[in-house]
Short mmCIF file of the C-alpha atoms (twelve columns), coordinates in Angstrom:
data_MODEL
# 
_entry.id   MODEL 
# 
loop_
_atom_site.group_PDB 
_atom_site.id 
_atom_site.type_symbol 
_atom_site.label_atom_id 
_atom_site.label_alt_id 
_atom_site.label_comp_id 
_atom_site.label_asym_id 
_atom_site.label_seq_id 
_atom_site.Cartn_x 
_atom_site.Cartn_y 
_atom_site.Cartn_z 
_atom_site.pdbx_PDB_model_num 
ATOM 1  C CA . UNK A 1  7.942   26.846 -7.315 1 
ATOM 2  C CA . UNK A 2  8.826   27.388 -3.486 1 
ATOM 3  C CA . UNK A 3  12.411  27.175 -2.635 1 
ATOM 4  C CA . UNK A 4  13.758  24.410 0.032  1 
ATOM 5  C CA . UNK A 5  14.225  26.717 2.514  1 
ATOM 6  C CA . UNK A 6  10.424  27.967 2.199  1 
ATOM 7  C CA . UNK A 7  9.018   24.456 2.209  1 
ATOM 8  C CA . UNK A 8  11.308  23.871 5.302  1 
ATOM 9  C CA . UNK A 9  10.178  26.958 7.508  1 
ATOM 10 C CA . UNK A 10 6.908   26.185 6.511  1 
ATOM 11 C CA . UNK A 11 6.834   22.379 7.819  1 
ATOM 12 C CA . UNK A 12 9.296   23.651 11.248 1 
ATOM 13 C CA . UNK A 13 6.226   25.984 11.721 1 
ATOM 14 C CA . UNK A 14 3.502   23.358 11.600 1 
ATOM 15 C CA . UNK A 15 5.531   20.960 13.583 1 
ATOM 16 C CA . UNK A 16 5.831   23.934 15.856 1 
ATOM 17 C CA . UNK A 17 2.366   24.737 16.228 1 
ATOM 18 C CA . UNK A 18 1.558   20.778 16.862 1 
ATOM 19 C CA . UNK A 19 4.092   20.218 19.713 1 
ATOM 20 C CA . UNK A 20 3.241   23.119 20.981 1 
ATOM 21 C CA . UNK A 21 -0.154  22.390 21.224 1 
ATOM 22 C CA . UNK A 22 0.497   19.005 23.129 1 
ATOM 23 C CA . UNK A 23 2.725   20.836 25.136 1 
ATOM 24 C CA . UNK A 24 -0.027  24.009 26.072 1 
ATOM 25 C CA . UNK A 25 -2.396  20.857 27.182 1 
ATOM 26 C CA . UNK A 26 -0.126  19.134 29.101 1 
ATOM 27 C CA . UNK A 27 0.296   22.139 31.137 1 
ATOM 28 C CA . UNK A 28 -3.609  23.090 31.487 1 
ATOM 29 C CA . UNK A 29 -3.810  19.446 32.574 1 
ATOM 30 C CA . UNK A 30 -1.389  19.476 35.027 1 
ATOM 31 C CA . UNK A 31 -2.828  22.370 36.528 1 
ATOM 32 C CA . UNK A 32 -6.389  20.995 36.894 1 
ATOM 33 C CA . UNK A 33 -4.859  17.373 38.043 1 
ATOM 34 C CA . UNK A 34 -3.070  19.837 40.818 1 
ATOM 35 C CA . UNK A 35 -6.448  21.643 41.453 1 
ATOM 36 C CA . UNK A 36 -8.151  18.705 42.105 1 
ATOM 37 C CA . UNK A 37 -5.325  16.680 43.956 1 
ATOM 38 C CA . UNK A 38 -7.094  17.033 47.452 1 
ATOM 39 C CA . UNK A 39 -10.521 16.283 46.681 1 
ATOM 40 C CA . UNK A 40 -10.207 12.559 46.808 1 
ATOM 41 C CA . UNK A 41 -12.371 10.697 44.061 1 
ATOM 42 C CA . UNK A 42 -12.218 13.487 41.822 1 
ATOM 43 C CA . UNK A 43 -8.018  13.649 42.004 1 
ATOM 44 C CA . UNK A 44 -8.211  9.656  41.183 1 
ATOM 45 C CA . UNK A 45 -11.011 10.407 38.211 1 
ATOM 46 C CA . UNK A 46 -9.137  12.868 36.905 1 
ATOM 47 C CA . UNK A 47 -5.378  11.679 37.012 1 
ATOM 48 C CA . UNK A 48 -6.943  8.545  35.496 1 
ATOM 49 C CA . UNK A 49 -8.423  10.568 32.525 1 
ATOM 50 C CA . UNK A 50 -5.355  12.816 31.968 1 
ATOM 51 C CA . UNK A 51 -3.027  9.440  31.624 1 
ATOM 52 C CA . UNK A 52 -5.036  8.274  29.018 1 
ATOM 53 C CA . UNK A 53 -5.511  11.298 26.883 1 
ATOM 54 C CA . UNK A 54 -1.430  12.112 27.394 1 
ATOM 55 C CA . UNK A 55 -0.961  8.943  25.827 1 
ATOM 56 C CA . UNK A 56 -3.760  9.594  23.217 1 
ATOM 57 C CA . UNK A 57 -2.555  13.083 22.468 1 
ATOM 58 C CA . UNK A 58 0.851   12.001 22.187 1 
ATOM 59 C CA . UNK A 59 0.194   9.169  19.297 1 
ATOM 60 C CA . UNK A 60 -2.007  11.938 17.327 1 
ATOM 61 C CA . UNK A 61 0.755   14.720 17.688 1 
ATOM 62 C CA . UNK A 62 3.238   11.787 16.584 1 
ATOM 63 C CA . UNK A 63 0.775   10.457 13.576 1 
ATOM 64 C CA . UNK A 64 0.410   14.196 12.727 1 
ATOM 65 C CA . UNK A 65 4.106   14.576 12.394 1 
ATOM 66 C CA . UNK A 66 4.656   11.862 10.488 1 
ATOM 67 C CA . UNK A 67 1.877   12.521 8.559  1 
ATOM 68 C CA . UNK A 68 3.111   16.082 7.842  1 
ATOM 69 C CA . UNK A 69 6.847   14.390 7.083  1 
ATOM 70 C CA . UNK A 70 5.291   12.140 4.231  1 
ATOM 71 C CA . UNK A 71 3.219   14.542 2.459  1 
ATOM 72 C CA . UNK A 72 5.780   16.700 2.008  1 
ATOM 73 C CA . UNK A 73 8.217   14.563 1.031  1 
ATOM 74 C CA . UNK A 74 7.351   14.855 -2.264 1 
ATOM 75 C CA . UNK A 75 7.738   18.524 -2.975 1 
ATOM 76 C CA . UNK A 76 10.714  18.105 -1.301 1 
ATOM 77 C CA . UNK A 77 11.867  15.886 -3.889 1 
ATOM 78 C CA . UNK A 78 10.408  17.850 -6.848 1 
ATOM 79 C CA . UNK A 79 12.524  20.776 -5.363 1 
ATOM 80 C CA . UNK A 80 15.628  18.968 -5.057 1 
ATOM 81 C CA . UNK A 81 15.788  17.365 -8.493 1 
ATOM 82 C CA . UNK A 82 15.596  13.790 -6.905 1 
ATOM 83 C CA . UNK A 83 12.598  13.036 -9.084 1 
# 
């Protein structure tokens, strides 16, 4: 049986790679919203699209998360004796 500490590293690593993955995107977005700024229908297209996946990204990193938080809770309490 893993340890606490192991299970813990292991979920602060997958939380890591999530967030950093919304992070990552927010940047590449950002940087093609900028690209585009001056070319005028595409810049509105564009900034239009990236608002709604930030806010779609955002509830799947979140739901991830949480996701990630409940199915481990269970090992965690199998480790911890709360069972």
């Amino acid at each position: 049986m893993p340890s606490y500490s192991e299970i813990q590293s292991a979920v602060r690593a997958e939380k890591f790679k999530i967030w950093f993955a919304w992070f990552a995107g927010g940047w590449i977005t950002l940087g093609v919203a900028l690209a585009t700024q001056n070319v005028r229908i595409v810049s509105v297209i564009t900034q239009v699209i990236f608002a709604a996946y930030a806010i779609v990204f955002t509830y799947i990193a979140v739901k991830m998360t949480n996701r990630l938080n409940r199915k481990i809770d269970p090992l965690r309490r199998q480790v911890l004796g709360d069972d």
